[in-house]
C-alpha positions in Angstrom: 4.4 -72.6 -147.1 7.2 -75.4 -146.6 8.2 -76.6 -143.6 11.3 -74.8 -143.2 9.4 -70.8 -144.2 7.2 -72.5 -140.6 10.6 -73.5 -138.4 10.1 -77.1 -139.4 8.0 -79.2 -137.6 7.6 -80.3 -133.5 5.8 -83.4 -131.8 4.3 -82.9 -128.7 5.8 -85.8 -126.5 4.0 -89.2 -126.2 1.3 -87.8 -128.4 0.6 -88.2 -132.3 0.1 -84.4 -132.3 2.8 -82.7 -134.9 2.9 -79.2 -135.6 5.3 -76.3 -137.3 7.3 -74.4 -135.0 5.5 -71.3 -136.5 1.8 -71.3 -134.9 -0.9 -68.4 -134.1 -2.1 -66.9 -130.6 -5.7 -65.7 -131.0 -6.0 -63.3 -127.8 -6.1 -60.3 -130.5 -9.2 -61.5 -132.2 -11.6 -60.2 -129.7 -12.1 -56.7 -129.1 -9.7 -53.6 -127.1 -8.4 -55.1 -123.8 -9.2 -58.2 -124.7 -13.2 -57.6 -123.4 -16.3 -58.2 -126.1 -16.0 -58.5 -130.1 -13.5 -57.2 -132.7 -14.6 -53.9 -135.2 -13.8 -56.0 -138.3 -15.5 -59.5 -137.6 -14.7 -60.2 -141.1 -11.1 -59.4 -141.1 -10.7 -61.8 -137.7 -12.3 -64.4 -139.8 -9.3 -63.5 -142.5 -6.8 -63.6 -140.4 -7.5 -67.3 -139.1 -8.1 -68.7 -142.8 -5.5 -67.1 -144.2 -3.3 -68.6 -141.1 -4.5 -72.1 -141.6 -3.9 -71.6 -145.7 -0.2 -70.9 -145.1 0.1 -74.0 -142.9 -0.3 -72.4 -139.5 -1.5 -76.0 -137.8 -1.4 -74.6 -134.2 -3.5 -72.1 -132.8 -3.5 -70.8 -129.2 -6.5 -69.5 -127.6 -8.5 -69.7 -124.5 -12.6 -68.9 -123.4 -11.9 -66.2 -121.7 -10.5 -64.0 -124.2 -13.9 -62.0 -124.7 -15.0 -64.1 -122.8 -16.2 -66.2 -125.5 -15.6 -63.9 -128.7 -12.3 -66.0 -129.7 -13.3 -69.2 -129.6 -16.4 -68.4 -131.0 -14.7 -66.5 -134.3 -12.7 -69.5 -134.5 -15.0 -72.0 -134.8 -17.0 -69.9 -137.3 -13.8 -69.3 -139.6 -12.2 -72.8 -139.4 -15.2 -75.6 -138.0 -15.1 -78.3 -139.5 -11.7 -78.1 -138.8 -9.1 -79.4 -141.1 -7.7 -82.6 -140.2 -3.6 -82.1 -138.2 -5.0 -78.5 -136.4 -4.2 -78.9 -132.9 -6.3 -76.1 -130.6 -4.6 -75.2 -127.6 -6.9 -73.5 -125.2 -5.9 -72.4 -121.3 -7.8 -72.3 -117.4 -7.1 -70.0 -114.8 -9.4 -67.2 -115.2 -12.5 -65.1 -115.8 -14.1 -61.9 -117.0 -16.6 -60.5 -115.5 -19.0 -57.5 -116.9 -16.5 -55.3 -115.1 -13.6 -56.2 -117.6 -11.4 -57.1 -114.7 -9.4 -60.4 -114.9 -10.4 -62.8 -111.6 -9.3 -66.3 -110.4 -11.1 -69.1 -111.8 -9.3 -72.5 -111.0 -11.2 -73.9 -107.9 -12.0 -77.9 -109.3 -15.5 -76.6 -110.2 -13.8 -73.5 -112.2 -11.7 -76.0 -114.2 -14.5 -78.0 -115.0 -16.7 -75.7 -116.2 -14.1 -73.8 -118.3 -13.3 -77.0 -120.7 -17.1 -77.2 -121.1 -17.0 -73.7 -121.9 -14.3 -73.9 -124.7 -15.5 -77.2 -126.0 -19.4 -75.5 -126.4 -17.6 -72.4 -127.8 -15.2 -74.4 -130.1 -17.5 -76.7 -131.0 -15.0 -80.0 -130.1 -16.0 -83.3 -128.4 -12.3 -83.1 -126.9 -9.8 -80.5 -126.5 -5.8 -81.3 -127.7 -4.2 -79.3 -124.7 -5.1 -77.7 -122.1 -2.7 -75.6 -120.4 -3.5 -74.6 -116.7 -2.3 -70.8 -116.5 -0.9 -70.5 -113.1 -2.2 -67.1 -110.9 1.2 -65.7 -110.1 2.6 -62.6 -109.2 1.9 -59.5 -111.2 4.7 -59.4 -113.6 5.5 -63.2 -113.6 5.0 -66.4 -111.5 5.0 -67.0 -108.3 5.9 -70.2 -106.2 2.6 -72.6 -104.6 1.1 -75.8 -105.4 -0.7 -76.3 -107.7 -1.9 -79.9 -107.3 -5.3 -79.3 -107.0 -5.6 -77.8 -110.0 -3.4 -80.5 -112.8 -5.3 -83.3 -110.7 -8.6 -82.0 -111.7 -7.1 -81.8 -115.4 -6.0 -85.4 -115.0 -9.4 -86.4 -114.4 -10.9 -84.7 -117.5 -8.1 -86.5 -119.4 -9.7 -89.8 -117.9 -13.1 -88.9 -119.1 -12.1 -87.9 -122.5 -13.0 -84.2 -122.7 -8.9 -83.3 -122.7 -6.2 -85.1 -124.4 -2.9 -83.4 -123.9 -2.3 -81.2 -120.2 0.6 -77.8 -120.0 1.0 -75.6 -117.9 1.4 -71.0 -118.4 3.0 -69.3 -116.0 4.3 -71.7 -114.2 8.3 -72.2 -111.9 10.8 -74.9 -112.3 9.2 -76.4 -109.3 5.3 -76.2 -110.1 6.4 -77.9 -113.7 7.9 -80.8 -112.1 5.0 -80.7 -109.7 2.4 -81.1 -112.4 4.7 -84.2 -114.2 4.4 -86.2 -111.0 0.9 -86.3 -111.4 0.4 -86.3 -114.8 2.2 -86.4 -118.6 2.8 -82.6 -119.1 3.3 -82.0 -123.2 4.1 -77.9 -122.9 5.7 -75.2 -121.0 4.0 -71.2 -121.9 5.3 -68.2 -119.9 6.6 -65.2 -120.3 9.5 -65.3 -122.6 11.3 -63.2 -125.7 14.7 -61.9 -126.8 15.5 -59.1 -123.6 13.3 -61.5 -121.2 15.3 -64.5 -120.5 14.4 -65.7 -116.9 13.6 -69.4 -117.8 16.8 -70.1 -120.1 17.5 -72.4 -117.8 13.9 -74.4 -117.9 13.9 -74.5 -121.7 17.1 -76.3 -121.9 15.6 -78.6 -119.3 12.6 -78.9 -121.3 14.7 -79.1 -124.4 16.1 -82.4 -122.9 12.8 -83.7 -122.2 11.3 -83.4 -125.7 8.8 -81.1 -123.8 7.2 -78.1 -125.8 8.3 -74.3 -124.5 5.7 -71.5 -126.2 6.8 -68.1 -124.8 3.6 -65.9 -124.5 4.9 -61.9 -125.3 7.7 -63.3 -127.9 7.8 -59.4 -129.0 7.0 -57.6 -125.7 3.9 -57.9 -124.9 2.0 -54.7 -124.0 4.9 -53.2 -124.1 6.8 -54.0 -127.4 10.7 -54.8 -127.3 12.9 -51.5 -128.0 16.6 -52.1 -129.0 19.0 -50.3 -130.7 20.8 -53.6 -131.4 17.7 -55.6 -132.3 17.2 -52.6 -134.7 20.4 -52.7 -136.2 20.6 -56.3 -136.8 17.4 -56.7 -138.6 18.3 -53.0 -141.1 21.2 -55.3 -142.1 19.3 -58.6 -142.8 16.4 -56.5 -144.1 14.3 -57.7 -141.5 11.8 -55.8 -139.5 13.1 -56.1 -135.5 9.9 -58.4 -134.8 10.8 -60.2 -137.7 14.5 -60.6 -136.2 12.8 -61.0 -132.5 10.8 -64.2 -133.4 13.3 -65.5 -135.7 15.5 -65.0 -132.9 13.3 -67.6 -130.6 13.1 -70.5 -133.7 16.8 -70.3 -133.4 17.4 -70.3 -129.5 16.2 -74.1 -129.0 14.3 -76.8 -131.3 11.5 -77.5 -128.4 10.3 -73.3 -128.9 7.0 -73.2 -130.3 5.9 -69.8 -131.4 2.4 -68.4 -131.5 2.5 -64.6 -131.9 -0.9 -62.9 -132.4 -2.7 -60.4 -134.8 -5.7 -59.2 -136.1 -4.1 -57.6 -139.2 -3.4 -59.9 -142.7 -0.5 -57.6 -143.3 0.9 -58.2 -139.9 0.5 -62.4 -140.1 2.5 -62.5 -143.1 5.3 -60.4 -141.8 5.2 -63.1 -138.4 5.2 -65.9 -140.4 7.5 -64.9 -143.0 10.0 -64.6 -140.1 10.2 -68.1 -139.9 12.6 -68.0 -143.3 14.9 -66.0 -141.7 18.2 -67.8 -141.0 20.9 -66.0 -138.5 24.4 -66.8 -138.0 26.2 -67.8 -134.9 27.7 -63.9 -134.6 24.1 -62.5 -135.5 22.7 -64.9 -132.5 25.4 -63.7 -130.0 24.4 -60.2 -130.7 21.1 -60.6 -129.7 21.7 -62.9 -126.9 23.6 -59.6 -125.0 19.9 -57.8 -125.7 18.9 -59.5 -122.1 22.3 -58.9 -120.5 21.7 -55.2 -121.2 18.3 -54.6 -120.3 19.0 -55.7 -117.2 22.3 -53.6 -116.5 
């Protein structure tokens, strides 16, 4: 694919690191709830070649997505890995037997995670790490989190990461992780009826920082709307389709990285990235948020 069927291209700031717009989350590769291997190894394996193939240069994952099973499919579809794919992996948190999601970002948590993802990826260095704030159940949540991006700036000075970001992070904990350290990325929560951090991307936008909204089509629970609907029957679009198109189109720092674990449904992603919307399609979606919050 060109650059512009990907949403052009984006440089992570003060790095060397340039990737399309259009990039890949991997959290579906592992098995239901996100807890032990896929059915359909093979077709995992597919999904991440056939990805790579079409130019897909950024791929979003983390250790404990299986725990383990991601990283590990990844590394046996695409190791050696070509030369320009950046691997974006993230801290914060475990699985345990029980399937249950628990803290994991004591110093000593943090540490052993990158080894983890580096073993599992089978990388001398990671290109970003993203420290995945523990916030409130449906979103952030104010605190410090200095501990946490110092003991990431350390493992930048030893050489294990390159780049730091932070995931689910405020306004306030973002600027709280630059004063200690270069911070390349924003990823939280963030899609065409959830608009809550407008106001951070255009902040980040100014900063040449990257914003990659995790759920960019709803998450578990997938966007519904009668005007995203009708918008993408007249472009003859699918509403995901119009929903991520949507996102390449709200700011040039947005960095996409929807996730699948069908072929059929990574071509329909990435041929979003073609679609082009006019100012009065865009201001039809932009009342989508105003609505669902009415």
């Amino acid at each position: 694919m060109s650059q512009r069927t990907l949403g052009g291209q984006f440089t992570f700031p003060g790095t060397p690191l340039t990737v399309h717009r259009m990039g890949y989350g991997a959290m579906q590769l592992s098995g239901p709830g996100i807890y032990g291997p896929p059915k359909d190894p093979e077709t995992a394996v597919a999904v991440l070649r056939e990805a790579v193939a079409a130019g897909v240069d950024h791929i979003d994952t983390s250790d404990f997505y299986g725990p383990h099973v991601t990283n590990q499919i990844i590394r046996r579809a695409l190791h050696p890995y070509p030369a320009g794919l950046v691997i974006v992996t993230k801290l914060g948190a475990r699985r345990p037997p029980d399937k249950s999601w628990q803290r994991a970002d004591t110093p000593k948590d943090l540490v052993a995670g990158v080894h983890d993802n580096l073993r599992n990826l089978g990388l001398d260095a990671i290109d970003i790490v993203n420290y995945r704030v523990v916030g409130a159940v449906h979103g952030p949540a104010e605190g410090s989190i200095a501990e946490q991006i110092t003991t990431l700036a350390d493992l930048k000075r030893q050489g294990l990461v390159r780049h730091i970001g932070v995931s689910n992070a405020t306004a306030t904990q973002v600027a709280e992780a630059q004063s200690i350290t270069e911070v390349v990325c924003v990823q939280n929560n963030y899609n065409v009826a959830h608009r809550d951090d407008d106001g951070l991307i255009d902040a980040l936008a100014r900063q040449g920082i990257a914003y990659v909204p995790f759920f960019p089509l709803g998450g578990f629970t997938p966007l519904q709307s009668s005007t995203l609907n009708a918008a993408a029957e007249r472009l003859g679009a699918t509403p995901m389709q119009l929903a991520l198109a949507w996102l390449l189109h709200r700011s040039p720092n947005m960095l996409l990285i929807p996730g699948t674990s069908s072929l059929a449904h990574l071509r329909e992603n990435l041929a979003a990235a073609k679609l082009t919307l006019d100012p009065s399609t865009m201001t039809e979606l932009d009342g989508i948020a105003t609505a669902a919050h009415a």
